[in-house]
N, C-alpha and C positions, 0 to 999 in steps of 0.2 A: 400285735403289730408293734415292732420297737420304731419309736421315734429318733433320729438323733440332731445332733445342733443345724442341722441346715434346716429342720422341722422350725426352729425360733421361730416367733411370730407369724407364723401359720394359723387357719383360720381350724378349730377340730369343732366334730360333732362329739357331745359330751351324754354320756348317760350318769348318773348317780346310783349307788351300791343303798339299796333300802333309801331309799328318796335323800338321801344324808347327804348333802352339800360339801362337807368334807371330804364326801369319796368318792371323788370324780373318776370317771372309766372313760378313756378316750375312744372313741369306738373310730373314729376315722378323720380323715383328712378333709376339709372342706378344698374344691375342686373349686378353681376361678375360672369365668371361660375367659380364652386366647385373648390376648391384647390385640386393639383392630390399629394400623396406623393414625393416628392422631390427623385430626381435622382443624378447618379452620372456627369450625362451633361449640369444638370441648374448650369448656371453661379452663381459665387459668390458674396455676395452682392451689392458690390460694382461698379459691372459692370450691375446690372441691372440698367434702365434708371429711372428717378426721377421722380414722379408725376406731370401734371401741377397743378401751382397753380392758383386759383381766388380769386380776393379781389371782394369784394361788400362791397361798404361803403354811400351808395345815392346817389351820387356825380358822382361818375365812376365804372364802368365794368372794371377790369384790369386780362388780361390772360396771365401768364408768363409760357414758355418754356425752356427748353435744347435748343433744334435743331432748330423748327420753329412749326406754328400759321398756319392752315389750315382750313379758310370759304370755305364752300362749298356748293352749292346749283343748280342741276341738270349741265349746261353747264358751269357754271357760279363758282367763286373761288378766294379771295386772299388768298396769301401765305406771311408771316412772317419769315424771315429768320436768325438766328444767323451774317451771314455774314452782317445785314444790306439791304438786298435786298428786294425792297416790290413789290410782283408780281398781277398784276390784269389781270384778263383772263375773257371772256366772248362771248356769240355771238353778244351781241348790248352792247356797253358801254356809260354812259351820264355823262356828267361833268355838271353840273348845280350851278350856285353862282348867290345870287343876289348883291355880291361885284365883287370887282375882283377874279379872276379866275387867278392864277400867275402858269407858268412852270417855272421852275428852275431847272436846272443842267450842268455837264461837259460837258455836249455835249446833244444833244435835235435833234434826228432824228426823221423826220415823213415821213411815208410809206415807 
């Protein structure tokens, strides 16, 4: 599918080439539905929430939010939080380095 500039800031469905972040494959177009005439209950502008943005520059995948950043994939999920907080949820989880592997924090409970 060729994109072209009236594509800008369009919403795409993305796959990755070998899970690689750098090799994004645009696989499709995200579909918005119909705009309904505007009522007297749709909030005003300003309270509607902001677009996420994305950079693509070769280099790096950068996803910016308001609130927070949700991966998701059947049981499995991180979460990106405004507060700071980075949540990793799953039913098997693997840490794998072939350096060191460093925990760091305030306090480091396990089980």
């Amino acid at each position: 599918m060729a994109l072209g500039k009236n594509e800008i800031g369009r919403e795409v469905a993305l796959l990755f080439e070998e899970s690689d972040p750098r090799k994004p494959i645009v696989m499709g177009l995200i579909q918005q539905p119909e705009s309904t005439v505007a009522s007297v209950e749709t909030p005003a502008l300003e309270e509607q929430p902001q677009p996420i943005n994305v950079e693509i520059d070769g280099e790096r995948l950068v996803f910016t939010a308001q609130k927070e950043i949700v991966l998701r994939c059947g049981k499995a999920s991180i979460t990106l939080t405004r507060a700071g907080k980075v949540l990793i949820r799953g039913a098997y989880v693997l840490s794998r380095s072939s350096g060191a592997n460093k925990i760091k924090g305030g306090s480091i409970a396990l089980n």
